[in-house]
Backbone bond lengths (Angstrom), bond angles and torsions (degrees), N, CA, C in turn:
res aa  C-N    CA-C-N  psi(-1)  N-CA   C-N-CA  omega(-1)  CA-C   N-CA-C  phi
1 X - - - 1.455 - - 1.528 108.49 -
2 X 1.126 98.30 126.12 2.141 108.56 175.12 1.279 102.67 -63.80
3 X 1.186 115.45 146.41 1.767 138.68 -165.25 1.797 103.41 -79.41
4 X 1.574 92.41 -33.35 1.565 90.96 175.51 1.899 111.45 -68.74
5 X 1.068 108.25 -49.65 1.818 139.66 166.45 1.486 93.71 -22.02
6 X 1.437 114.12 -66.67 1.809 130.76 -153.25 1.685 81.29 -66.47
7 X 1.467 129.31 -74.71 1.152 146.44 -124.98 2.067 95.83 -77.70
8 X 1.489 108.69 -30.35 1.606 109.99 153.04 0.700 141.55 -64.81
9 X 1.775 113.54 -27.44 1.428 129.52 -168.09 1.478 96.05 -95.23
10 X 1.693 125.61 -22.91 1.535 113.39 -173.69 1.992 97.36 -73.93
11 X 1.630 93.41 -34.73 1.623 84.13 -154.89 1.628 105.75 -89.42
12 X 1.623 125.86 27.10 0.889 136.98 169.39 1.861 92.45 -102.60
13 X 0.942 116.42 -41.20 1.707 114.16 177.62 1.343 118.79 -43.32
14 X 1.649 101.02 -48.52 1.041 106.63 157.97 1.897 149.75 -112.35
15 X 1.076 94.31 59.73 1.721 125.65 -159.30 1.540 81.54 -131.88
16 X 1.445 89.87 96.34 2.279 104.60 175.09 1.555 90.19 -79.56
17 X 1.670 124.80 -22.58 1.693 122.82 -165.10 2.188 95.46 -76.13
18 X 1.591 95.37 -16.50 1.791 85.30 172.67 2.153 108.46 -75.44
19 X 1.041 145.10 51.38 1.179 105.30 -134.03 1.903 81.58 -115.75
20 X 0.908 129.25 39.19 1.376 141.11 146.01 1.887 129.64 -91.28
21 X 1.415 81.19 94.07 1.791 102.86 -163.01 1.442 109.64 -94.99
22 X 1.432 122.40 168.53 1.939 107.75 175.63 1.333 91.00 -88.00
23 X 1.423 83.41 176.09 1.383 112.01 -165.12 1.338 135.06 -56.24
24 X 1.388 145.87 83.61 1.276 141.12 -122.03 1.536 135.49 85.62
25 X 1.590 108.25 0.11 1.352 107.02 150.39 0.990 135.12 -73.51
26 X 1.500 128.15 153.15 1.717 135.90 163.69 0.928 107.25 -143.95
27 X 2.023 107.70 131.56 1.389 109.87 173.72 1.481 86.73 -113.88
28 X 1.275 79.56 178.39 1.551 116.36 -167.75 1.612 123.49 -78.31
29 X 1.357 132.01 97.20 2.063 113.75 -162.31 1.535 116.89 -30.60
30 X 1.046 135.80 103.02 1.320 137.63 172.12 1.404 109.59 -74.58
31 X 1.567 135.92 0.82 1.859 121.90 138.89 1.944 70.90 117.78
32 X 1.498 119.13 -35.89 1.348 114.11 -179.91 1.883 86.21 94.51
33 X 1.452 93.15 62.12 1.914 105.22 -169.47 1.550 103.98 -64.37
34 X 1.440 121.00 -28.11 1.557 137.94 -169.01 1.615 99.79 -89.38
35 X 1.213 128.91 9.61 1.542 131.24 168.80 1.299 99.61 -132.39
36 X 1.369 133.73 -24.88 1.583 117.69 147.30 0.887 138.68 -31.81
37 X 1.976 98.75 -71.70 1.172 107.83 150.36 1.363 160.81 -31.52
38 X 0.728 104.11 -70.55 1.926 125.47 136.46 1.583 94.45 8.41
39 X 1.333 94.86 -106.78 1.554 140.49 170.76 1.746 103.93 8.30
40 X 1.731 90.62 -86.79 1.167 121.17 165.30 1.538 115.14 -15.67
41 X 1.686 106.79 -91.70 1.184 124.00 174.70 1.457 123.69 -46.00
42 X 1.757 126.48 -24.88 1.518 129.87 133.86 1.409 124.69 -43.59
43 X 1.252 123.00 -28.59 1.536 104.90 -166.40 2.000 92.69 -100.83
44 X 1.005 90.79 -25.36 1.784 105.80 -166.23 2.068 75.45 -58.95
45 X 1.103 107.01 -100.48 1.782 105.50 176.02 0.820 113.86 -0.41
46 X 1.549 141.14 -45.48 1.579 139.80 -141.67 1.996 91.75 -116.41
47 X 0.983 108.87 -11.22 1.537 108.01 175.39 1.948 109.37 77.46
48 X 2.115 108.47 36.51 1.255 72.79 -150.13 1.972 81.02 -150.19
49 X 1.163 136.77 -174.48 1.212 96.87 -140.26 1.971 64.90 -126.60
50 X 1.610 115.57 173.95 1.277 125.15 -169.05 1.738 110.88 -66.77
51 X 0.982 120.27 144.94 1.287 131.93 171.00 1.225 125.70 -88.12
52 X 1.619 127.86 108.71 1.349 106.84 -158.41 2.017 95.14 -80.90
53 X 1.729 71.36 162.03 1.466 91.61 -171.28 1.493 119.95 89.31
54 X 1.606 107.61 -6.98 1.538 117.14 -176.60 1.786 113.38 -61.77
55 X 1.423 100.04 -54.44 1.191 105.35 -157.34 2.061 99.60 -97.01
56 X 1.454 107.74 116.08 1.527 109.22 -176.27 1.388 112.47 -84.16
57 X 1.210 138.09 155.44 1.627 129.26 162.09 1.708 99.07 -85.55
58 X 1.445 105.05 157.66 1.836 102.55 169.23 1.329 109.35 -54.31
59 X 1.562 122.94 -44.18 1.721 118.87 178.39 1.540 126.35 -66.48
60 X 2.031 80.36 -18.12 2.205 66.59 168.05 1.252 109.01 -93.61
61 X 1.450 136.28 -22.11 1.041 131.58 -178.61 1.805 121.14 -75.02
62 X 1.364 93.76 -2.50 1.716 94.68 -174.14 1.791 86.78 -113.82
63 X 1.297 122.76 -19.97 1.702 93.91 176.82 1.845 114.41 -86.29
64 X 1.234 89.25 121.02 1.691 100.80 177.52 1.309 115.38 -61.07
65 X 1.634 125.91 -16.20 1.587 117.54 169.97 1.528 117.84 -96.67
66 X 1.184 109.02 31.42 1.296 117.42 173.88 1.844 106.69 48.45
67 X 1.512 129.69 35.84 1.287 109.37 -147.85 2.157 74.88 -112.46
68 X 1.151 136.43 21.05 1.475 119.92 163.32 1.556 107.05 -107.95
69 X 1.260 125.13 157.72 1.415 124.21 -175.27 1.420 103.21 -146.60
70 X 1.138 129.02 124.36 1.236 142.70 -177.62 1.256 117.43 -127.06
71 X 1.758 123.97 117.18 1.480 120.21 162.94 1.367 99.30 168.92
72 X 1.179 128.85 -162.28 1.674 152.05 -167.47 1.411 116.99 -30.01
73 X 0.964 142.62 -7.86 1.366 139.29 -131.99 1.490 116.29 -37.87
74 X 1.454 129.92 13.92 1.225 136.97 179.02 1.215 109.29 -123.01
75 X 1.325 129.25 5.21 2.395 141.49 -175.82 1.561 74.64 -108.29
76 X 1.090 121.06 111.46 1.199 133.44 130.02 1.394 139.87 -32.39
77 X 1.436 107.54 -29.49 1.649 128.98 154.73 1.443 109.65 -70.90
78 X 1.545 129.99 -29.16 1.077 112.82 166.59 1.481 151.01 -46.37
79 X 1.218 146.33 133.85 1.674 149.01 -163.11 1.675 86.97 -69.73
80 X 1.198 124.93 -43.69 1.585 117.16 -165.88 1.750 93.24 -91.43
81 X 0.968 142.39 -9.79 1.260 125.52 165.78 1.559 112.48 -79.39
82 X 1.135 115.83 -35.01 1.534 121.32 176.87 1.778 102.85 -51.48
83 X 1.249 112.85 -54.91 1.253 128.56 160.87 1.563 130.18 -24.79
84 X 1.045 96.26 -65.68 1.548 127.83 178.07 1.802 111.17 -53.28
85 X 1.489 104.15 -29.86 0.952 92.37 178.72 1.436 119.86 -134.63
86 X 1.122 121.41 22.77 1.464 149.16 177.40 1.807 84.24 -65.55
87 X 1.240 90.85 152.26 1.802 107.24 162.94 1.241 126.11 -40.06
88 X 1.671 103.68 -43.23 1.598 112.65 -144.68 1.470 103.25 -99.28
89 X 1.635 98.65 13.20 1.746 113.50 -174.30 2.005 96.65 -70.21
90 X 1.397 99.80 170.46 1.606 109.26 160.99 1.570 97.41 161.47
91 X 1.336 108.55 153.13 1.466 125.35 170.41 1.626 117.41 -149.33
92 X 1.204 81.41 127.16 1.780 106.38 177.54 1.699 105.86 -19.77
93 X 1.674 73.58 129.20 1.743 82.30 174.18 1.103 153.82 70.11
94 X 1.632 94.69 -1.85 1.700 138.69 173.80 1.792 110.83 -31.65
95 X 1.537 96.37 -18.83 1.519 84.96 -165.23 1.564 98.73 -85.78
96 X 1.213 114.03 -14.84 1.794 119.17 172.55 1.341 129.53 -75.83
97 X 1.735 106.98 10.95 1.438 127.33 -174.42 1.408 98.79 67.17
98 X 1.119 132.97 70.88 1.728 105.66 -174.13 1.112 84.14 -146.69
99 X 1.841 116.68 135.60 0.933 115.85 -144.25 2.080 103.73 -116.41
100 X 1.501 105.04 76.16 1.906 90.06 -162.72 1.352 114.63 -81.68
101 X 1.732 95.48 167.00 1.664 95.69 -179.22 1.323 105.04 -102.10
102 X 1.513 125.54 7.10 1.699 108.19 154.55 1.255 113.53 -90.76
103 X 1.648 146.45 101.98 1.276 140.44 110.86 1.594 136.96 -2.10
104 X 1.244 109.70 136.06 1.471 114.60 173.90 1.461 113.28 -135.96
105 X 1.053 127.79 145.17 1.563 148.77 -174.84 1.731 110.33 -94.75
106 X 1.358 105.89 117.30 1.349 105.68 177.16 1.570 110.09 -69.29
107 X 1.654 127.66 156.45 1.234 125.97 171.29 1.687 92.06 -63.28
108 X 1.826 95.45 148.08 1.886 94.70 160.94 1.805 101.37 -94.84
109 X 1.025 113.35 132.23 1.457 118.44 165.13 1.937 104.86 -110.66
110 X 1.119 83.87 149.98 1.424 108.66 150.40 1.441 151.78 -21.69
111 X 1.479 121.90 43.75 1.229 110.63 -125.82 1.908 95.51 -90.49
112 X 1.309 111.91 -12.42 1.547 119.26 171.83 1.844 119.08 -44.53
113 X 1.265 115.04 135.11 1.138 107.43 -151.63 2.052 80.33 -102.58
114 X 1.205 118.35 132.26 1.224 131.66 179.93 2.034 111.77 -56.29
């Protein structure tokens, strides 16, 4: 395989805009690393540090209930850090010490007794 060949085929690996696969593939969420990126390399230009809430994933921007949250989870000013550490936080598998960066939100119910 030609070196030029390899070096298309890596940056097609990572080109989420290729995302028409045969039939029976699944990749894996890549966070939408090419709008990170992006992002990143905008604020780096601008001399200025990321804005939370700047950078969207395609799934947060296509769910209409606002229910995905993407950003810092270590800025304390962040909307997803507020998150992160709310009660109703938890992630899979927690009991294996393992520490993930997708979060989930418990339903709030009702806890008033009628």
């Amino acid at each position: 395989v030609e070196m030029g060949m390899m070096e298309d085929l890596t940056r097609m690996v990572l080109n989420p805009d290729v995302t028409i696969r045969s039939r029976g593939v699944i990749e894996k969420c890549s966070f939408c690393v090419q709008r990170i990126q992006e992002g990143k390399l905008t604020a780096k230009k601008e001399s200025r540090q990321l804005k939370d809430g700047e950078i969207r994933t395609a799934c947060q921007s296509a769910c209409p209930a606002d229910a995905i949250v993407f950003g810092n989870m270590f800025d304390a000013s962040s909307s997803v850090y507020q998150l992160n550490t709310s009660e109703r936080a938890y992630g899979i598998i927690e009991e294996n010490h393992w520490l993930p960066s997708v979060l989930y939100l418990t339903k709030v119910r009702n806890k008033d007794k009628a």
